[in-house]
mmCIF file of the C-alpha atoms, coordinates in Angstrom:
data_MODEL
# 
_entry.id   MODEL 
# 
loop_
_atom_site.group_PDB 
_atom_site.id 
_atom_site.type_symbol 
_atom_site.label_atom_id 
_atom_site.label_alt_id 
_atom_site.label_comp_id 
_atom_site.label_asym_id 
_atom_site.label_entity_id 
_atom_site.label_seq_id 
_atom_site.pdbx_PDB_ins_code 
_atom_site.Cartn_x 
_atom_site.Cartn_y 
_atom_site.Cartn_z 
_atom_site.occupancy 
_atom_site.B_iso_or_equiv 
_atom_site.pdbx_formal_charge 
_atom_site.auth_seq_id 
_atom_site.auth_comp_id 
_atom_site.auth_asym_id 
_atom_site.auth_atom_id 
_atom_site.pdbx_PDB_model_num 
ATOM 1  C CA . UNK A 1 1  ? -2.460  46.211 -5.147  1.00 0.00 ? 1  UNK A CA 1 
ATOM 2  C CA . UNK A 1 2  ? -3.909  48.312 -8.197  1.00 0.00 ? 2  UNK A CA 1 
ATOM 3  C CA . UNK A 1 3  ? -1.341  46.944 -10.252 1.00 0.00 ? 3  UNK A CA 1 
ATOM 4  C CA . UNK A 1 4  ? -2.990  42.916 -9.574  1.00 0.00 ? 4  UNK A CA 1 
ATOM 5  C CA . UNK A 1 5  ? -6.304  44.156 -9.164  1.00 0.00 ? 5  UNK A CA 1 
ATOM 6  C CA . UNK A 1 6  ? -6.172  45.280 -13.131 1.00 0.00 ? 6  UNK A CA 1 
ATOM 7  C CA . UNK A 1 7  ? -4.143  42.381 -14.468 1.00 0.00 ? 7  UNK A CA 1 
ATOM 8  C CA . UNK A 1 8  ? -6.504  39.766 -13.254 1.00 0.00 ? 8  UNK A CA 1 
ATOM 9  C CA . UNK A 1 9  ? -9.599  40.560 -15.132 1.00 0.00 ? 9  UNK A CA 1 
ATOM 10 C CA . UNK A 1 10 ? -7.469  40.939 -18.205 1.00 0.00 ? 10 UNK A CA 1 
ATOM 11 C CA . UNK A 1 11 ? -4.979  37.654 -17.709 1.00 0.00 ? 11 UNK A CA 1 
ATOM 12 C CA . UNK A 1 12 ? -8.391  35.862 -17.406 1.00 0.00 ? 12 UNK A CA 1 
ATOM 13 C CA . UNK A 1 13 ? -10.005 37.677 -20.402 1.00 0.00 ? 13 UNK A CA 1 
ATOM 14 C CA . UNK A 1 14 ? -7.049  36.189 -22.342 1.00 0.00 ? 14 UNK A CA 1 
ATOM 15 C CA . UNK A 1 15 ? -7.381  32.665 -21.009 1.00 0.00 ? 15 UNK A CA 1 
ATOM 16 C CA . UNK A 1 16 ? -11.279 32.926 -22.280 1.00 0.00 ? 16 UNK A CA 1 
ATOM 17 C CA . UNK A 1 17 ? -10.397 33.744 -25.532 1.00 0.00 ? 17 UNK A CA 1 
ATOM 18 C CA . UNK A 1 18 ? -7.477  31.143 -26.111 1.00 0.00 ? 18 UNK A CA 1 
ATOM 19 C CA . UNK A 1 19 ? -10.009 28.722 -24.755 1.00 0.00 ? 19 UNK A CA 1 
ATOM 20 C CA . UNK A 1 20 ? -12.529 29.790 -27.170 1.00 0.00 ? 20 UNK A CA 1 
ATOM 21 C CA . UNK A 1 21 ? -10.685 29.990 -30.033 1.00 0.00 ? 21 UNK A CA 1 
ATOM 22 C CA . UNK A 1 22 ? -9.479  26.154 -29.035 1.00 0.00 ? 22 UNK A CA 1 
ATOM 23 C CA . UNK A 1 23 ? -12.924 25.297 -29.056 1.00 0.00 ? 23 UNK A CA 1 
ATOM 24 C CA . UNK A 1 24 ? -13.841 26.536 -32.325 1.00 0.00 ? 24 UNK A CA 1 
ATOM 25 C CA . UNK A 1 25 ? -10.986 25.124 -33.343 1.00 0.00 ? 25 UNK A CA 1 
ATOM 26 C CA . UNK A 1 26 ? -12.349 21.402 -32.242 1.00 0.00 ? 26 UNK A CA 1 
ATOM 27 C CA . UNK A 1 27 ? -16.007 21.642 -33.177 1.00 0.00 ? 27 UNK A CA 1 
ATOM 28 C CA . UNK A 1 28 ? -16.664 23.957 -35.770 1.00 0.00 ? 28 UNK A CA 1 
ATOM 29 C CA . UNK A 1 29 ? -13.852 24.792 -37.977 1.00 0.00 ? 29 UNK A CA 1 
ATOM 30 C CA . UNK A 1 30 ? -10.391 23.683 -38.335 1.00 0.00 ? 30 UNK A CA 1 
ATOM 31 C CA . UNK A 1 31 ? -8.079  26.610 -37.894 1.00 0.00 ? 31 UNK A CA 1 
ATOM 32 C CA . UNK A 1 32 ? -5.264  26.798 -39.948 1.00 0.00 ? 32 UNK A CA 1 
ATOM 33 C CA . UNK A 1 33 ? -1.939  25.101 -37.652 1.00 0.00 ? 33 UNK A CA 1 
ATOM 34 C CA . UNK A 1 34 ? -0.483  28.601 -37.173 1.00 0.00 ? 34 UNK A CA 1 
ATOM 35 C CA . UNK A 1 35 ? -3.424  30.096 -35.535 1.00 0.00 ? 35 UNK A CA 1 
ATOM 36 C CA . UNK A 1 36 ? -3.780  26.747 -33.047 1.00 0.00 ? 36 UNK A CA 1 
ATOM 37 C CA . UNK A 1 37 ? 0.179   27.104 -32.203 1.00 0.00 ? 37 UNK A CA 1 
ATOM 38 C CA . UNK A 1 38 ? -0.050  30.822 -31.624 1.00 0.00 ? 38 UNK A CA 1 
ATOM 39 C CA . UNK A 1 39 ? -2.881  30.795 -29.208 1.00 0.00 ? 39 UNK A CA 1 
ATOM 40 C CA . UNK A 1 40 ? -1.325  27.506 -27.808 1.00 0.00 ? 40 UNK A CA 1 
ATOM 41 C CA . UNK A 1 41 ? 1.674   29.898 -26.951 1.00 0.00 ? 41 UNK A CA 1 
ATOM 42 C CA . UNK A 1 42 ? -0.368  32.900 -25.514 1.00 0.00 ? 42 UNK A CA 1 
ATOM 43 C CA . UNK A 1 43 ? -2.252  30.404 -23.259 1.00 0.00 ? 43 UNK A CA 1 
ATOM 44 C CA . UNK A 1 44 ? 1.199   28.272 -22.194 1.00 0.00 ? 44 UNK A CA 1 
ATOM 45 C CA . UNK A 1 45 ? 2.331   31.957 -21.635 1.00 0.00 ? 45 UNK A CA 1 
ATOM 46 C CA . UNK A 1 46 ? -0.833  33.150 -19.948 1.00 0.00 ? 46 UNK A CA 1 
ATOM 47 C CA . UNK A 1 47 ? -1.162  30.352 -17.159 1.00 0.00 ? 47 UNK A CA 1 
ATOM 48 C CA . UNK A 1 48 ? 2.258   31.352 -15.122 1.00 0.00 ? 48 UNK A CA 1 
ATOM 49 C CA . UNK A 1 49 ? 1.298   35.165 -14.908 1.00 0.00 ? 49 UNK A CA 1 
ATOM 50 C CA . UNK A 1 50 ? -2.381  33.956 -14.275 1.00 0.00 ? 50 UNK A CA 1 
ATOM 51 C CA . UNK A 1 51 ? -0.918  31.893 -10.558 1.00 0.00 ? 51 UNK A CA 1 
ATOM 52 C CA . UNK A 1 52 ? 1.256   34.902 -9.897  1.00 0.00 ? 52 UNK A CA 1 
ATOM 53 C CA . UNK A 1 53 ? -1.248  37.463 -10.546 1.00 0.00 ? 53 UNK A CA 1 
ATOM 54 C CA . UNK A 1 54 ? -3.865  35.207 -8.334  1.00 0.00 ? 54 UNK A CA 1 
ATOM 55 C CA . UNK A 1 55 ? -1.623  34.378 -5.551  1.00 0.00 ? 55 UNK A CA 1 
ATOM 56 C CA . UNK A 1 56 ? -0.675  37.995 -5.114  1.00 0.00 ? 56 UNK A CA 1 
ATOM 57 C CA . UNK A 1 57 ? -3.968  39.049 -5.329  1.00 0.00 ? 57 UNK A CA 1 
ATOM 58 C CA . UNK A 1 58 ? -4.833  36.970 -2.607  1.00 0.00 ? 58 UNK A CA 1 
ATOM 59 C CA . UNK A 1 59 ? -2.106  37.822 -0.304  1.00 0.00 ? 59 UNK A CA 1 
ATOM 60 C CA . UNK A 1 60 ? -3.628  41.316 -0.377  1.00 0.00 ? 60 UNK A CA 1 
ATOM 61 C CA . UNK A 1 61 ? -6.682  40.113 0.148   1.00 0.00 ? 61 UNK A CA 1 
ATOM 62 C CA . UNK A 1 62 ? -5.331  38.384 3.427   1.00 0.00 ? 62 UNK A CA 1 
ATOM 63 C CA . UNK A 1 63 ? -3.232  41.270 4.361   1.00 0.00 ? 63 UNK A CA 1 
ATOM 64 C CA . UNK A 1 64 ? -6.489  43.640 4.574   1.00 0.00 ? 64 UNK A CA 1 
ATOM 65 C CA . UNK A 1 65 ? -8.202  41.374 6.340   1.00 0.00 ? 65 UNK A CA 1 
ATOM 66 C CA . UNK A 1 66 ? -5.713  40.691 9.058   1.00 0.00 ? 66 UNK A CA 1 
ATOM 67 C CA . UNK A 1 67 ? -4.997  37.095 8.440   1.00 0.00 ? 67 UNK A CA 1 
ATOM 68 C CA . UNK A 1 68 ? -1.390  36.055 7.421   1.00 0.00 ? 68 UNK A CA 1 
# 
């Protein structure tokens, strides 16, 4: 339970910053291609661990409250 409750806030603090750097990318300034391919790999990366992390975050969250 600890262990998902920390990796949550930080899987989505990752997504937020892929994201953002994406949209700088797009409407302010072009990033050079290896920057856009590296945080296109840290987000492709970040999404699987993101569903694990939130589906076993809410099985916990189901357990305590006595549902299945």
């Amino acid at each position: 339970m600890m262990k998902n409750n920390r990796l949550f806030p930080v899987i989505i603090t990752i997504l937020m910053v892929c994201l953002g750097v994406m949209v700088v990318n797009w409407l302010i300034v072009p990033l050079p291609d290896w920057s856009v391919r590296s945080f296109g790999l840290l987000m492709l990366a970040d999404l699987p661990v993101l569903v694990y992390s939130r589906i076993k975050l809410s099985k916990t969250i189901n357990k305590k409250k006595g549902s299945f």
